[in-house]
C-alpha positions in Angstrom: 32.3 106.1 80.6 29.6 108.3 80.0 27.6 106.7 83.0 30.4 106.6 85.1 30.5 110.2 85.0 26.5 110.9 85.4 26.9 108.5 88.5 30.0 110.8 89.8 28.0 113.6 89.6 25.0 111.9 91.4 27.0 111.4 94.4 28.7 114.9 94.6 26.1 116.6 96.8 26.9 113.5 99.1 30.5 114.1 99.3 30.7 117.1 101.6 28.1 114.9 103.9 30.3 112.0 103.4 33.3 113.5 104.6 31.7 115.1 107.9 30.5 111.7 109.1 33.5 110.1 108.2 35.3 112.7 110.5 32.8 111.8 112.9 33.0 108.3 112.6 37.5 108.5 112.9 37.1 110.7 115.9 34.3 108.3 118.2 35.3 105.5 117.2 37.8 104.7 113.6 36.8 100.5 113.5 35.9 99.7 109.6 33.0 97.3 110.1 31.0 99.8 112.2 31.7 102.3 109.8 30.9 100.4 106.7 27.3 100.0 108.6 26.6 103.3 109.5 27.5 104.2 105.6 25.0 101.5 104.5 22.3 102.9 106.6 23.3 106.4 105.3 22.7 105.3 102.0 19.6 103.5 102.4 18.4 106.9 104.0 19.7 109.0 100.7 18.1 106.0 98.2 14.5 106.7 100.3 15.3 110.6 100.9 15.6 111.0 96.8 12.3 108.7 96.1 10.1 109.8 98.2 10.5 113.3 97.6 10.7 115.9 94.8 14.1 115.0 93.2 12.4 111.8 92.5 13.1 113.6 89.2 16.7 112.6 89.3 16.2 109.2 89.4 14.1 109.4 85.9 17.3 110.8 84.1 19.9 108.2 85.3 17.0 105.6 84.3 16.8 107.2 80.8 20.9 106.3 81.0 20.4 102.6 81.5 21.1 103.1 85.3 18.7 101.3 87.5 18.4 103.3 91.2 19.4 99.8 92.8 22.9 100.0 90.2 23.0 103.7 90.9 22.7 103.5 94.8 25.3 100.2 95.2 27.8 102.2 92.9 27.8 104.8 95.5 27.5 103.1 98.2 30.5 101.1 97.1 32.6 104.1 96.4 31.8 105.7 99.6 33.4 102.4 101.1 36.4 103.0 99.7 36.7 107.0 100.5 35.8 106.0 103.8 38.6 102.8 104.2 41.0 105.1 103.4 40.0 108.1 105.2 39.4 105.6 108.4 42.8 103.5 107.5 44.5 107.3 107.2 43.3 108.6 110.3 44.5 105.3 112.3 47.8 106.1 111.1 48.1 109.9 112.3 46.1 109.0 115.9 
């Protein structure tokens, strides 16, 4: 439980970002695969953005925890899927 937490709170600076590109993404064009893409590419970016720079740090903590980056980067990734099936499968409905 503990981890699930520490991995949570990893991915709350992403949220806000999350939710802007996913407004972006339901307003140009709301198809799931493309989507699902765009957030694995957005990912990979945050996964290089954190190691190759300064918070590099971060990643040391969640390592200390058992949580490799590969674990801690799919976990995300996998729950931004699922914010952003609803958000997308939400918008449909209200378009």
């Amino acid at each position: 439980m503990y981890r699930f937490l520490a991995i949570l709170a990893f991915y709350k600076p992403f949220v806000v970002w999350s939710f802007v590109v996913n407004a972006i993404i339901g307003f140009i064009n709301p198809v799931l695969i493309p989507a699902i893409v765009t957030k694995l590419f957005l990912t990979v970016f945050a996964w290089y953005y954190v190691s190759e720079t300064p918070n590099r740090r971060k990643l040391t903590f969640y390592k200390n925890m058992g949580i490799s980056p590969f674990k801690l980067f799919t976990f995300v990734f996998i729950l931004d899927c699922i914010i952003t099936i609803i958000f997308l499968l939400v918008f449909r409905e209200f378009t």
